[in-house]
DOLUMVEX-698868 format. One record per residue (C-alpha): chain; x, y, z; residue number from 1; residue in three letters. Coordinates in nm, 4 decimals. Example, Ala and Ser with C-alpha at 12.3 -4.5 7.8 and 13.67 -1.06 7.14 Angstrom:
REM residues 2
 chaine        X        Y        Z num residu
      A   1.2300  -0.4500   0.7800   1    ALA
      A   1.3670  -0.1060   0.7140   2    SER
END
This chain:
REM residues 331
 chaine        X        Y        Z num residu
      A  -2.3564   0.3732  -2.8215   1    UNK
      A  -2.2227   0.6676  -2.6062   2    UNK
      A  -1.8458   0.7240  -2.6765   3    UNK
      A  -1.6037   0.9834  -2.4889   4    UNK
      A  -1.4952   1.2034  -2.8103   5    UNK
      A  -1.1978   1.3507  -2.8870   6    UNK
      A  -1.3086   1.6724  -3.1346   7    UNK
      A  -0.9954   1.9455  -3.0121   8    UNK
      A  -0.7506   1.9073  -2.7969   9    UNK
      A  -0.7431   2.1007  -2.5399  10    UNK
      A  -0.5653   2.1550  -2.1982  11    UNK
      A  -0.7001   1.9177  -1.9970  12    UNK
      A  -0.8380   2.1468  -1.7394  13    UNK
      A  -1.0956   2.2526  -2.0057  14    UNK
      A  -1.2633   1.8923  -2.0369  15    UNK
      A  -1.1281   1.7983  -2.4049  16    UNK
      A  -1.3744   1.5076  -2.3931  17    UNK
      A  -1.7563   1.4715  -2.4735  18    UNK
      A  -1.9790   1.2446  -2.4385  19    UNK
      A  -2.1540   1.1298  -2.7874  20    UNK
      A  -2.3688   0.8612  -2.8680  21    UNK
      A  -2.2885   0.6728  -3.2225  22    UNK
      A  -2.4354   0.4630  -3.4596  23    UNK
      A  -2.2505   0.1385  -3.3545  24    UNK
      A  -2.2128  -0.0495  -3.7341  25    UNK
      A  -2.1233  -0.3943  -3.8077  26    UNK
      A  -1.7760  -0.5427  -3.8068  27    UNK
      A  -1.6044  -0.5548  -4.1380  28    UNK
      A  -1.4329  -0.8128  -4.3124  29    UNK
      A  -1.1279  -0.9282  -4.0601  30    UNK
      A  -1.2786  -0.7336  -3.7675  31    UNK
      A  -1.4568  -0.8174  -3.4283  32    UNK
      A  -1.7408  -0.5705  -3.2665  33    UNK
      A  -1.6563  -0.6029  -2.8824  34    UNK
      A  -1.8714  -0.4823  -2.6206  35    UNK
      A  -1.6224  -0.3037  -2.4015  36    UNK
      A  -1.5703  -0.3762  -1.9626  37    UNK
      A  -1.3269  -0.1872  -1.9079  38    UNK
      A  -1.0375   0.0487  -2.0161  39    UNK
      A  -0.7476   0.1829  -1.8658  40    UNK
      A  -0.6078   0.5040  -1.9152  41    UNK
      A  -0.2925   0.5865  -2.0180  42    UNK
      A   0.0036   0.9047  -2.0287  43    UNK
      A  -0.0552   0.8748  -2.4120  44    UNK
      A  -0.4421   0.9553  -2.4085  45    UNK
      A  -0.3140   1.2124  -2.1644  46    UNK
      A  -0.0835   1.3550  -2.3595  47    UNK
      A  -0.3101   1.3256  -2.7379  48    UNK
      A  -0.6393   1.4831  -2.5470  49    UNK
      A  -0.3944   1.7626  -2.4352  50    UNK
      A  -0.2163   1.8401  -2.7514  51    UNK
      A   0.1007   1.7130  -2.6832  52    UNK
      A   0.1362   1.4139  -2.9148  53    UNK
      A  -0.0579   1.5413  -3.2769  54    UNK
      A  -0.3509   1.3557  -3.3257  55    UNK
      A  -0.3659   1.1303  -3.6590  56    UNK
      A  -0.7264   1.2095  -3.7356  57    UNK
      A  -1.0551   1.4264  -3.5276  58    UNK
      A  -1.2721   1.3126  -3.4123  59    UNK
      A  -1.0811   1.0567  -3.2218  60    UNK
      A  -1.2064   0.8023  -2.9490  61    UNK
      A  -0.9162   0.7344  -2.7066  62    UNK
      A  -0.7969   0.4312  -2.5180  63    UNK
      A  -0.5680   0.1581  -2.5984  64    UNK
      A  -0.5713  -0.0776  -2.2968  65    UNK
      A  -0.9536  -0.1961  -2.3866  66    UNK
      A  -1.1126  -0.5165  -2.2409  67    UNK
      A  -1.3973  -0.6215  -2.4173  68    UNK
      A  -1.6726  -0.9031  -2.5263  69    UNK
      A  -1.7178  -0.9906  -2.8642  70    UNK
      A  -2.0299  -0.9534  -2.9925  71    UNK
      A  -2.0485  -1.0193  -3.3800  72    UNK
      A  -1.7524  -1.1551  -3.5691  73    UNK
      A  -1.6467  -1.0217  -3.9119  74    UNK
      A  -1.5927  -1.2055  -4.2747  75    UNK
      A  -1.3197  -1.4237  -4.2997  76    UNK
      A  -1.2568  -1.4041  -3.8853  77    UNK
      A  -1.1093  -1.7517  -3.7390  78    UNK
      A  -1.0604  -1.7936  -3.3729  79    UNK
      A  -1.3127  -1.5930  -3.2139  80    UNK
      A  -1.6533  -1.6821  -3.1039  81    UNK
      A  -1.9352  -1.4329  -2.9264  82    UNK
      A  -1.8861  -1.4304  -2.6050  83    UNK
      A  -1.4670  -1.5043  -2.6218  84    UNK
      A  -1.3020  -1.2127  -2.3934  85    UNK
      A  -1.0392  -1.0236  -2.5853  86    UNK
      A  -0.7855  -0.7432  -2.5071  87    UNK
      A  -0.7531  -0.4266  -2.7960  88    UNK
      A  -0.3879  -0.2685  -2.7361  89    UNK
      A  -0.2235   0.0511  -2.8787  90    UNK
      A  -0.1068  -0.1605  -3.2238  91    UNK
      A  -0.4191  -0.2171  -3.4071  92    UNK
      A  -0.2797  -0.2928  -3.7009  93    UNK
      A   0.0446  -0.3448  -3.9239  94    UNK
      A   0.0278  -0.4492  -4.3248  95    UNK
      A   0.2002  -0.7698  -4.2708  96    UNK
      A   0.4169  -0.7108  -4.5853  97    UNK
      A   0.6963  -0.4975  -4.4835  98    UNK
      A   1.0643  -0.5693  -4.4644  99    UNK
      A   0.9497  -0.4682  -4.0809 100    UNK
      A   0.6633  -0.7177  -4.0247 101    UNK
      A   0.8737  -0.9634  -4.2425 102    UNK
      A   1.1877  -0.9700  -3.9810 103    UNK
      A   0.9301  -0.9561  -3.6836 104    UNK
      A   0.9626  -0.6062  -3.6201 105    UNK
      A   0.5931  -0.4976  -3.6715 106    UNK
      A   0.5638  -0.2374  -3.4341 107    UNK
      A   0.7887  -0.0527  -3.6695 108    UNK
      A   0.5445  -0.0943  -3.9937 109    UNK
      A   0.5366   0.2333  -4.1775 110    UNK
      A   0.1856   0.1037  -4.2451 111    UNK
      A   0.0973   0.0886  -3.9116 112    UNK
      A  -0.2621   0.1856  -3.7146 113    UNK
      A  -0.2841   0.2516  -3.3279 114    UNK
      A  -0.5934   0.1747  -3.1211 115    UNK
      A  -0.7054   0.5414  -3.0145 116    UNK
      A  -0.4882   0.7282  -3.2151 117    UNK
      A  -0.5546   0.6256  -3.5689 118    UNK
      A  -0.8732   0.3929  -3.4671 119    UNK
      A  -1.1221   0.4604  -3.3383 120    UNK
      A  -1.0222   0.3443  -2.8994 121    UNK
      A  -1.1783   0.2015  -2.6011 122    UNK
      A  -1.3442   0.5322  -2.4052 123    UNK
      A  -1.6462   0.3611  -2.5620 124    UNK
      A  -1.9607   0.1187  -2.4587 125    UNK
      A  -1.8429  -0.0882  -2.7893 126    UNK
      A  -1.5321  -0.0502  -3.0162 127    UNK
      A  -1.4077  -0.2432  -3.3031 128    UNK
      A  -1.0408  -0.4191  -3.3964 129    UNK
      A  -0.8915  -0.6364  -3.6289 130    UNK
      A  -0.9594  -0.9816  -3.5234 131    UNK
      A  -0.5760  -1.0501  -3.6355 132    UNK
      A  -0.4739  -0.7970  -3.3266 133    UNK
      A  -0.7183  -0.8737  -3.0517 134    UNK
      A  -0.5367  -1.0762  -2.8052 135    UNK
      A  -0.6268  -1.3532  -2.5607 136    UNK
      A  -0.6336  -1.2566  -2.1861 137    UNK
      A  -0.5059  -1.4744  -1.8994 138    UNK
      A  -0.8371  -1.5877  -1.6812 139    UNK
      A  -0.6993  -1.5056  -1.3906 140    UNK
      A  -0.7168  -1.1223  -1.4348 141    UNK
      A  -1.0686  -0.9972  -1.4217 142    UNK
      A  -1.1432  -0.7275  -1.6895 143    UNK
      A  -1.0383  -0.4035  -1.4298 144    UNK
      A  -0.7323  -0.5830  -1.3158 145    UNK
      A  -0.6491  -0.7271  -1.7000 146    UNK
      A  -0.6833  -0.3596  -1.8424 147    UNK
      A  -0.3232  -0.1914  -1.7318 148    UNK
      A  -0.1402  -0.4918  -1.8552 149    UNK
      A  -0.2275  -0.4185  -2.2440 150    UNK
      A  -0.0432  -0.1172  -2.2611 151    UNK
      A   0.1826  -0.0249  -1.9396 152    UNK
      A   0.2300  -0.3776  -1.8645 153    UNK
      A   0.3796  -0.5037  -2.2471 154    UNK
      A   0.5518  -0.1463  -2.2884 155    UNK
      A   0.7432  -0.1851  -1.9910 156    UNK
      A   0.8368  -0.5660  -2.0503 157    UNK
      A   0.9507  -0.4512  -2.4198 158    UNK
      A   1.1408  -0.2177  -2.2618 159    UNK
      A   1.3136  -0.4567  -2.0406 160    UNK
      A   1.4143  -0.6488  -2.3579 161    UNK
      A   1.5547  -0.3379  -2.5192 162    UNK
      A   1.7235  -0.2249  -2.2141 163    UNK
      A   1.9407  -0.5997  -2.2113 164    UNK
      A   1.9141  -0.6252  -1.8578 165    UNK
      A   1.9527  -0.9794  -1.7666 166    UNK
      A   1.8494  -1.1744  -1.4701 167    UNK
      A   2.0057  -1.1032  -1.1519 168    UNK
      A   2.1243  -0.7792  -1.2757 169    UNK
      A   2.1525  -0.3963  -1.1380 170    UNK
      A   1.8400  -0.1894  -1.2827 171    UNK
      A   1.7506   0.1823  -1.2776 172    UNK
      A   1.3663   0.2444  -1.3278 173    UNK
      A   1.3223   0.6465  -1.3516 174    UNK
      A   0.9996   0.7429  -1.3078 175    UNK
      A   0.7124   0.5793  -1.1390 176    UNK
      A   0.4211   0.5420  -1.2530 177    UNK
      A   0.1173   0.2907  -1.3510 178    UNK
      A   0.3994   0.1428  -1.6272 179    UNK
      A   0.6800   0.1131  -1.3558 180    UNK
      A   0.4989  -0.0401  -1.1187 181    UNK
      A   0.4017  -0.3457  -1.3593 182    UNK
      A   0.7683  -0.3140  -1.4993 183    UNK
      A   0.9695  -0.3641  -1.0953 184    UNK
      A   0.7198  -0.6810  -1.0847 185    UNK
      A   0.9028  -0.8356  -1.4309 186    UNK
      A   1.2248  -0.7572  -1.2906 187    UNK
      A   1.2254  -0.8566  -0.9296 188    UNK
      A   1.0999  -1.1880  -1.0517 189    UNK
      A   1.4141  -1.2481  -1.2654 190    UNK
      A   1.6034  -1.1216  -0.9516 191    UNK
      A   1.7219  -0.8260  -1.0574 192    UNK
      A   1.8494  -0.5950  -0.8081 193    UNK
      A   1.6266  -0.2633  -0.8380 194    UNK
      A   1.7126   0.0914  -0.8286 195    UNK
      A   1.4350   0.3905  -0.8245 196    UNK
      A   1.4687   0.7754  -0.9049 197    UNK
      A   1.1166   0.9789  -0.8693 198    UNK
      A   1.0505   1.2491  -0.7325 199    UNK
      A   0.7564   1.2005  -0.5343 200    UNK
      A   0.8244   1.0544  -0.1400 201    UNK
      A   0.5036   0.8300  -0.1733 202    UNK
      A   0.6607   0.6532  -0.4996 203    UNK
      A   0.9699   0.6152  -0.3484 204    UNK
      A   0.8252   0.4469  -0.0493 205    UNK
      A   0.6049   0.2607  -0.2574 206    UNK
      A   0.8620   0.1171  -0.4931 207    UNK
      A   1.0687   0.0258  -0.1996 208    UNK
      A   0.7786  -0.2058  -0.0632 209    UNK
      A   0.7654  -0.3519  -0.4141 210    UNK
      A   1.1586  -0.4447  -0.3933 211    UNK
      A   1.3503  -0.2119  -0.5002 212    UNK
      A   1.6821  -0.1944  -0.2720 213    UNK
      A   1.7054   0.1415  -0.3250 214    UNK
      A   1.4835   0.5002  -0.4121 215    UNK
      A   1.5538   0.8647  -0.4590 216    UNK
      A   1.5037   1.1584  -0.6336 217    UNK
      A   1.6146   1.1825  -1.0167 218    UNK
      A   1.9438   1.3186  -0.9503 219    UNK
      A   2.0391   1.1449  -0.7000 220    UNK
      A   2.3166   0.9060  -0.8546 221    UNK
      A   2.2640   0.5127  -0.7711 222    UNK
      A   2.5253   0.4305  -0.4924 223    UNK
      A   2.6807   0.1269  -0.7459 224    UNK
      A   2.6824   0.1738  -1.1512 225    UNK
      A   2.3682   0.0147  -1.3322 226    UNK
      A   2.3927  -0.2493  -1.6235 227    UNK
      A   2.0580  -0.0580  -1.7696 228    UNK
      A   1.8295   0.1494  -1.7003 229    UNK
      A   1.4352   0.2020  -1.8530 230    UNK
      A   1.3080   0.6060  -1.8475 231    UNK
      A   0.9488   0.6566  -1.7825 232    UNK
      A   0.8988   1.0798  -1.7635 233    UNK
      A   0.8240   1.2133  -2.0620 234    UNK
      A   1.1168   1.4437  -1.9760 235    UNK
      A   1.4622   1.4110  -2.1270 236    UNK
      A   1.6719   1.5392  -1.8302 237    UNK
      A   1.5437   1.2091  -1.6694 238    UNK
      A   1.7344   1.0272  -1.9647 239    UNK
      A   2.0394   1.2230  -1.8866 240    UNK
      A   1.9700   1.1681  -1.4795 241    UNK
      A   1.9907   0.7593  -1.6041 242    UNK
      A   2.3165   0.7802  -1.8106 243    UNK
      A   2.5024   0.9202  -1.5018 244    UNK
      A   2.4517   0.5964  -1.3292 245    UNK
      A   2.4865   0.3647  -1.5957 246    UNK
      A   2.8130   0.1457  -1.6232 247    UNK
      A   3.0326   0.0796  -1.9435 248    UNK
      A   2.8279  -0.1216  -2.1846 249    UNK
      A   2.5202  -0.0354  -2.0835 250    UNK
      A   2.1579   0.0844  -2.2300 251    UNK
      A   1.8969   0.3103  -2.1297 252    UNK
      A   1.5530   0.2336  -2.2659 253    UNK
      A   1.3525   0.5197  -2.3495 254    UNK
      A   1.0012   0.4432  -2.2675 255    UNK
      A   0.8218   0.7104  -2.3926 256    UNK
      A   0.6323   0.7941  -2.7154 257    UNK
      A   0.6200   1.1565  -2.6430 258    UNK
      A   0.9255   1.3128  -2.4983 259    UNK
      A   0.9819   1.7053  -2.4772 260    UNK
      A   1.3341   1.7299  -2.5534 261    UNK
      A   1.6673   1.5634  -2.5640 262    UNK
      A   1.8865   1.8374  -2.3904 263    UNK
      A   2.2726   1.8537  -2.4290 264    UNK
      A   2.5063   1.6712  -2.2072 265    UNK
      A   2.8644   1.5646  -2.2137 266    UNK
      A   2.9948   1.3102  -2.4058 267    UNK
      A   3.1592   1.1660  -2.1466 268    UNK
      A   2.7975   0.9677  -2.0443 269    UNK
      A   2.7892   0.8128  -2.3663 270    UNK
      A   3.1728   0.7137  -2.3863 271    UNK
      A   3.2410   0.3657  -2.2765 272    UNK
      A   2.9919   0.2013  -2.5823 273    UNK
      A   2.7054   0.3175  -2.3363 274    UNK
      A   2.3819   0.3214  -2.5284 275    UNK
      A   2.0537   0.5157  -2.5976 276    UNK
      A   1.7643   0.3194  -2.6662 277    UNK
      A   1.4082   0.4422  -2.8066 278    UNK
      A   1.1036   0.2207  -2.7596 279    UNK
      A   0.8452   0.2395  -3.0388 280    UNK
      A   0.5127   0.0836  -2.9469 281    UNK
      A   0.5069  -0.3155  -2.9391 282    UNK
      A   0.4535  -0.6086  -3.1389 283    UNK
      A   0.2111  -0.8903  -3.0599 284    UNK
      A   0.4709  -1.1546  -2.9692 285    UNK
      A   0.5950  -0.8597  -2.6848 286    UNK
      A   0.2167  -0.8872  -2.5780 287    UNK
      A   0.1532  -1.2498  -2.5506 288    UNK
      A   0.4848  -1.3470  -2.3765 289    UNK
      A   0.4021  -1.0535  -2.1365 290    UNK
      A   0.0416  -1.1784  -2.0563 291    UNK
      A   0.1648  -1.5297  -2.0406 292    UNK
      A   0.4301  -1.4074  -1.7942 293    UNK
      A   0.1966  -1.1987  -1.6477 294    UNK
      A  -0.0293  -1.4863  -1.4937 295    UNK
      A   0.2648  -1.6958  -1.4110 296    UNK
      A   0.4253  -1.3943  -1.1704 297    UNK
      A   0.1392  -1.3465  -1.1196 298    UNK
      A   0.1528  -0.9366  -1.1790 299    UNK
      A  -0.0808  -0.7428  -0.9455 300    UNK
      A  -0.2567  -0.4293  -1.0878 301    UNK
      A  -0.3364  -0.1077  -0.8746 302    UNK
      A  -0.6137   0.0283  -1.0196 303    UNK
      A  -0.9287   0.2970  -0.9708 304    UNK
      A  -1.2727   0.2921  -1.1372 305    UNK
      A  -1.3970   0.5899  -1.3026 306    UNK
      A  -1.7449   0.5649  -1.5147 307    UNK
      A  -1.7408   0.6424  -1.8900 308    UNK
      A  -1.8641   0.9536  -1.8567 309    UNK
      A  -1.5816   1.0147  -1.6004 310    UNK
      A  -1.3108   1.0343  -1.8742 311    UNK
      A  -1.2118   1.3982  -1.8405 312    UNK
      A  -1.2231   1.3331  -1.4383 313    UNK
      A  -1.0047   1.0001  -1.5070 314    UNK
      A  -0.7688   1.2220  -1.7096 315    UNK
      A  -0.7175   1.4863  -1.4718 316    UNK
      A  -0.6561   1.2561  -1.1868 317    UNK
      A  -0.4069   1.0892  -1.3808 318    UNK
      A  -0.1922   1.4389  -1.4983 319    UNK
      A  -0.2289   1.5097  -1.1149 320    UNK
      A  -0.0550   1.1933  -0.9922 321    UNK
      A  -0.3709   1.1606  -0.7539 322    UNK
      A  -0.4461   0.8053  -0.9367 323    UNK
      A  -0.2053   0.4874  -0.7731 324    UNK
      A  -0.1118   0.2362  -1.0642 325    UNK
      A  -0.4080   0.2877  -1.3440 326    UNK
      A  -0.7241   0.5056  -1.4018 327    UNK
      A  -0.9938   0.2660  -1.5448 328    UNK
      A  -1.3110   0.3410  -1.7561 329    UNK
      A  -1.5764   0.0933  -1.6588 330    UNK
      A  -1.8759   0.1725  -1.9236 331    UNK
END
């Protein structure tokens, strides 16, 4: 099977992916071998490929947001059939034993394994997952349009969660990208009254057609203080840029698994029981409440087809902001 390998990172300028072809072997006890449609790209495989997040093991297939086929189902496997459609997402895998996975906090597992990062991922004609973790997708989302929900779609709806904004209430998103844009659809649908901070003019005209009342530059302050904000730059002057505009009480989500730095700042921002908030990964009740919310919105996906062999082309278009919404591997 021809996979798009990981061997050294590398700036992404110099093509850190090759194309390989595998031995493709059967599915283990507990696992399904899917034959993989489609799979999105995401900051993360951006930021692994380039050396920015440390990679868990080389050679390393990326790709998290996978949609895929089975095609042979392991030992011991209930629920899945050949032929069932499935989605692989960054959690691959958790040891189900944990004070974590015991209180329903599984993304936290110390035991843990991500999908592209510590398995092998979805820049790949066929990949296998733990039949436990493969998820069900909502059949109204064809395989392209299904792929950006599995990782930028349940990210940003955990991060909603974390944030406590409720329905009807003032939200900051800072940043825009293929995660916000999933993330404003969540919100406007509980009625939540939308505020913007990016830096690029297209995003902010873009995330005003998608109902935000109001978009700016990061440092622009929001003209009324928000109950909570979510950060999506990988940049922690953005976080800062969000606590100036948050009111008393409230909570700014960090949505980012990689962030450069947490720079100093007054105290003042965090005084009045305001709160910072990390985001680590999701668990698989985050994932099936978002894909069941999903197709009841129903949540539209931008998207733009790249072939397999395109990844390094898919992964430069997406550090250049020249991709709207989600770069997406078709094999």
């Amino acid at each position: 099977m021809r996979v798009m390998r990981l061997e050294r990172p590398a700036p992404i300028s110099e093509r850190p992916l090759a194309l390989r072809n595998l031995e493709q072997e059967s599915p283990g006890p507990g696992e399904l071998a899917l034959r993989v449609t489609a799979c999105a790209v995401c900051r993360t495989d951006l930021q692994l490929c380039a050396g920015d997040l440390p990679a868990h093991r080389l050679p390393i297939t990326p790709g998290h947001q996978v949609v895929a086929i089975v095609e042979a189902v392991g030992e011991n496997v209930t629920g899945w059939a050949i032929g069932d459609r499935a989605g692989v997402a960054w959690l691959g895998g958790a040891d189900g034993v944990c004070a974590y996975c015991a209180s329903e906090r599984e993304n936290l597992c110390p035991n843990a394994t991500f999908t592209g990062w510590d398995r092998d991922g979805g820049f790949a004609e066929r990949i296998h997952a733990r039949a436990d973790f493969a998820l069900r997708l909502p059949a109204s989302f064809s395989d392209i349009e299904a792929a950006p929900l599995l990782c930028g779609g349940v990210i940003g709806y955990r991060s909603l969660k974390r944030s406590g904004i409720q329905p009807g209430g003032r939200l900051g998103l800072y940043g825009f990208g293929a995660s916000a844009r999933l993330t404003i659809q969540v919100a406007r649908y509980w009625g939540c009254e939308i505020y913007v901070r990016t830096r690029s003019e297209a995003d902010q005209r873009e995330a005003l057609g998608l109902g935000a009342v109001d978009a700016a530059s990061y440092d622009a302050a929001t003209p009324v203080p928000l109950d909570a904000a979510v950060t999506f730059a990988p940049v922690g002057s953005v976080v800062i840029d969000a606590l100036r505009s948050l009111a008393p009480g409230g909570t700014v989500a960090i949505n980012a698994i990689h962030l450069d730095q947490m720079p100093a700042f007054n105290y003042d921002l965090l005084w009045g029981e305001r709160n910072l908030s990390s985001v680590a990964n999701f668990t698989r009740a985050d994932a099936r409440e978002f894909l069941d919310l999903a197709a009841r919105i129903p949540i539209k996906t931008a998207t733009r087809a790249f072939a397999l062999e395109e990844a390094n082309e898919a992964l430069a278009a997406h550090a250049a902001g020249d991709v709207q919404g989600a770069a997406v591997l078709i094999p």
